[in-house]
Backbone as numpy.savetxt, mean C-alpha at the origin, in Angstrom:
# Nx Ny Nz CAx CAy CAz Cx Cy Cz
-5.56 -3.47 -2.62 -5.89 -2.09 -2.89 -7.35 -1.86 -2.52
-7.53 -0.58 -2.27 -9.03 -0.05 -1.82 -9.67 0.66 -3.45
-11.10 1.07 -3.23 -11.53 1.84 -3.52 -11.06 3.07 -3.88
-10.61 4.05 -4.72 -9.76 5.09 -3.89 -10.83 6.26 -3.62
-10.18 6.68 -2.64 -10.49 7.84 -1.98 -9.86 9.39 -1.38
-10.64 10.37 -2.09 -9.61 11.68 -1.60 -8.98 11.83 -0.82
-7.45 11.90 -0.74 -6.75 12.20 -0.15 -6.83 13.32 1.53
-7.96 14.14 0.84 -8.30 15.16 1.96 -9.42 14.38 2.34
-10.04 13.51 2.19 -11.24 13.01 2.92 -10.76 12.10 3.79
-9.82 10.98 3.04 -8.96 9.66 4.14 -7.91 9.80 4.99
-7.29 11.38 4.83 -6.17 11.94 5.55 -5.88 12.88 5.56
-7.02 13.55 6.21 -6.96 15.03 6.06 -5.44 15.98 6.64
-4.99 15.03 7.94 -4.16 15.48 9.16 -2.66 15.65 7.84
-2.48 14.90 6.70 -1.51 14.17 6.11 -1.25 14.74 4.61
-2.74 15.40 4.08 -2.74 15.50 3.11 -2.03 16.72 2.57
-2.34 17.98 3.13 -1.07 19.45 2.83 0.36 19.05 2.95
0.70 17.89 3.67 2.27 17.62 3.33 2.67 16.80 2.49
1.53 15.90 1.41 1.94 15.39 0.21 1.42 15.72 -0.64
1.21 17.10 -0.99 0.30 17.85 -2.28 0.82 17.11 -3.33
1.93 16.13 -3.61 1.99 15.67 -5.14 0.86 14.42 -5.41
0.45 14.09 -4.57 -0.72 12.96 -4.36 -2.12 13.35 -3.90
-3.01 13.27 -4.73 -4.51 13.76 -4.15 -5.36 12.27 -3.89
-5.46 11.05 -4.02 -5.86 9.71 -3.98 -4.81 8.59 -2.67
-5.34 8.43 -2.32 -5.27 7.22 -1.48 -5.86 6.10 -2.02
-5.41 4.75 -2.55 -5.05 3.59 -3.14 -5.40 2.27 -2.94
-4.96 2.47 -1.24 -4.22 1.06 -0.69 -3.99 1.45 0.51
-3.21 0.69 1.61 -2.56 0.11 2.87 -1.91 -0.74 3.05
-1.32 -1.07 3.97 -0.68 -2.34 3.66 -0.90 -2.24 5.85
-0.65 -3.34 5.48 -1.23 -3.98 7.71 -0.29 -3.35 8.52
1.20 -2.81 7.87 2.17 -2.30 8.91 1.91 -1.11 9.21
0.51 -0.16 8.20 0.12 1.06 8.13 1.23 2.05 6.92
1.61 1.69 5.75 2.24 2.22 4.71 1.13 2.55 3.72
0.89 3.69 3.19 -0.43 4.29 2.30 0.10 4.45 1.27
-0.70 3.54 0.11 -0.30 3.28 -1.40 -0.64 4.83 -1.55
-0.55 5.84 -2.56 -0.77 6.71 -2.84 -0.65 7.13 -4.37
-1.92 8.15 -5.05 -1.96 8.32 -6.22 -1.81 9.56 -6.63
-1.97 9.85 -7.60 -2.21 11.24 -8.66 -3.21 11.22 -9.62
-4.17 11.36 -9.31 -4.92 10.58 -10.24 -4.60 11.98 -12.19
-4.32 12.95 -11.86 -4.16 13.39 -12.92 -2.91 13.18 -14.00
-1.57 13.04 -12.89 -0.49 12.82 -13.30 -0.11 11.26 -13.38
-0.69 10.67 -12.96 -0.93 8.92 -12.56 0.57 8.81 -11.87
1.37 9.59 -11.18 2.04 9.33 -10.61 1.88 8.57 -9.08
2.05 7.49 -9.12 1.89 6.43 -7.30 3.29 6.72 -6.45
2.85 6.32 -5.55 3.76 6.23 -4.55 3.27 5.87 -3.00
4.35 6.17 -1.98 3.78 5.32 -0.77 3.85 6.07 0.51
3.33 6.49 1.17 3.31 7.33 2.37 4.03 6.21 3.24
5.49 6.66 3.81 5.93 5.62 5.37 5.45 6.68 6.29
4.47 5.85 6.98 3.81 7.37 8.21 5.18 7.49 9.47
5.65 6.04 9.72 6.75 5.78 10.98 7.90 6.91 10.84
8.09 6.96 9.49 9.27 7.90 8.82 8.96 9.28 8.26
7.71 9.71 8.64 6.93 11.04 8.28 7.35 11.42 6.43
7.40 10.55 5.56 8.36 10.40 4.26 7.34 9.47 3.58
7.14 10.17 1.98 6.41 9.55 1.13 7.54 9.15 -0.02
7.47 8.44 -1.12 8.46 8.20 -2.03 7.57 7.68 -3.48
7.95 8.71 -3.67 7.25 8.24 -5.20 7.54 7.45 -6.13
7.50 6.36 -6.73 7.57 4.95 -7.45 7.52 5.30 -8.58
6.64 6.57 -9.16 7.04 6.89 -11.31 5.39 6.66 -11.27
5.42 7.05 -12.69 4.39 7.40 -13.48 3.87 5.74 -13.97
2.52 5.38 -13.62 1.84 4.51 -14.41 0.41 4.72 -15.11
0.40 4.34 -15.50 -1.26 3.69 -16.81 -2.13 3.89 -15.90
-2.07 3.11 -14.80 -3.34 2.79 -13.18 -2.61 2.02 -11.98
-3.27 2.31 -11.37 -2.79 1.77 -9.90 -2.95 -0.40 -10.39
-3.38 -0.10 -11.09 -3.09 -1.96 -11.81 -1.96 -2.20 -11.87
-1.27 -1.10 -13.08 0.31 -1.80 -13.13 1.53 -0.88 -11.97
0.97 -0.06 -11.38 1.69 -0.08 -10.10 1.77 -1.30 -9.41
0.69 -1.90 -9.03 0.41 -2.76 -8.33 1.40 -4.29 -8.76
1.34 -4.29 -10.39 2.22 -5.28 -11.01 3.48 -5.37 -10.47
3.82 -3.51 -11.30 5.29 -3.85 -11.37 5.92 -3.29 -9.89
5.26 -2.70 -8.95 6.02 -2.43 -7.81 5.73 -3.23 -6.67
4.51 -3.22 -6.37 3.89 -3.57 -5.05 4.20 -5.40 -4.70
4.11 -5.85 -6.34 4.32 -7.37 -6.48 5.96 -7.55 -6.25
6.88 -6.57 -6.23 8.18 -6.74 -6.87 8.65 -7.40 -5.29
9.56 -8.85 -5.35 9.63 -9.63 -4.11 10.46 -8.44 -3.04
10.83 -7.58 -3.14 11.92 -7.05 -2.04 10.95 -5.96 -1.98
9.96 -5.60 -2.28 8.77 -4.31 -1.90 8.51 -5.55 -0.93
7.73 -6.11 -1.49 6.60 -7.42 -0.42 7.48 -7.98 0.92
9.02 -7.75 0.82 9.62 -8.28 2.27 9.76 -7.01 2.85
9.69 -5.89 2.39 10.16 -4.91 3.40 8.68 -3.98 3.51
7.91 -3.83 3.07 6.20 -3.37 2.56 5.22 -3.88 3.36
5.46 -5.05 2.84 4.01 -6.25 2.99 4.77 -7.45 3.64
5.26 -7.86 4.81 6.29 -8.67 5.44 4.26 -9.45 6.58
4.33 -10.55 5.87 3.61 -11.36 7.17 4.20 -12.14 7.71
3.78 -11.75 8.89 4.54 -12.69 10.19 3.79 -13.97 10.40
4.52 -14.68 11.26 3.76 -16.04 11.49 4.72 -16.95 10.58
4.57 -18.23 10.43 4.73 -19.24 9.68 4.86 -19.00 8.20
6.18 -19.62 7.51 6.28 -19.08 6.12 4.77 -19.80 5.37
4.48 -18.66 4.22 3.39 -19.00 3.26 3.41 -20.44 2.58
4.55 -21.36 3.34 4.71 -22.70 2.17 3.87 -23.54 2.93
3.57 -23.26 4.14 3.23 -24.09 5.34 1.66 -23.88 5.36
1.44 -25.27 6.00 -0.39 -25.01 5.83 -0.62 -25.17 7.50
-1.45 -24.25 7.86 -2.05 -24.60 9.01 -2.93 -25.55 9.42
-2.73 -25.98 10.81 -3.78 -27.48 10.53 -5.44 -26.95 11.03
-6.45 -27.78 10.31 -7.83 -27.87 11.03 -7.87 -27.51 12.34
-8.76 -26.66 13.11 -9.02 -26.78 14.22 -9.50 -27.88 14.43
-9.61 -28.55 15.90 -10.02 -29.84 15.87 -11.10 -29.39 16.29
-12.50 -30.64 15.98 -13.59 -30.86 15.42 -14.41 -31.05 17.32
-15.02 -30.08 17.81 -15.42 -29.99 18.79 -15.94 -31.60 19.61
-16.27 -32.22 20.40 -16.55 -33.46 20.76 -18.05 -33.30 21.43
């Protein structure tokens, strides 16, 4: 998660078509925008690919959003999906110049 920041300041082009969200949150690397309320504490997630935001419910803070959604394993495979080599695997040392 970021800093947050006004919605009309971080996305201005974006922001009149999700008036239920005034805060920007987060990102995620595929370009999906965590999104807030800061009055209603309602979160949710801008899919920019799908011009479609979806709102996730009412929390406390973008903390236990972050708990109970963002952590939840089938958000993180379809959300937050890193490519490359599964996370069990360690990459080796670069080797040590000669």
């Amino acid at each position: 998660m970021i800093e947050p920041i006004a919605m009309d300041t971080a996305m201005p082009s974006w922001a009149p078509y999700f008036h239920q969200f005034d805060t920007v949150v987060g990102y995620s690397d595929l370009g999906h925008i965590f999104l807030a309320d800061r009055t209603t504490g309602e979160h949710g997630v801008l899919y920019p690919f799908k011009s479609a935001a979806k709102s996730y419910g009412t929390f406390t803070g973008t903390a236990e959003f972050v708990n109970e959604v963002v952590r939840e394993p089938g958000f993180v495979d379809y959300v937050l999906p890193h490519p490359g080599p599964a996370t069990n695997q360690v990459n080796p040392a670069p080797a040590a110049a000669s």
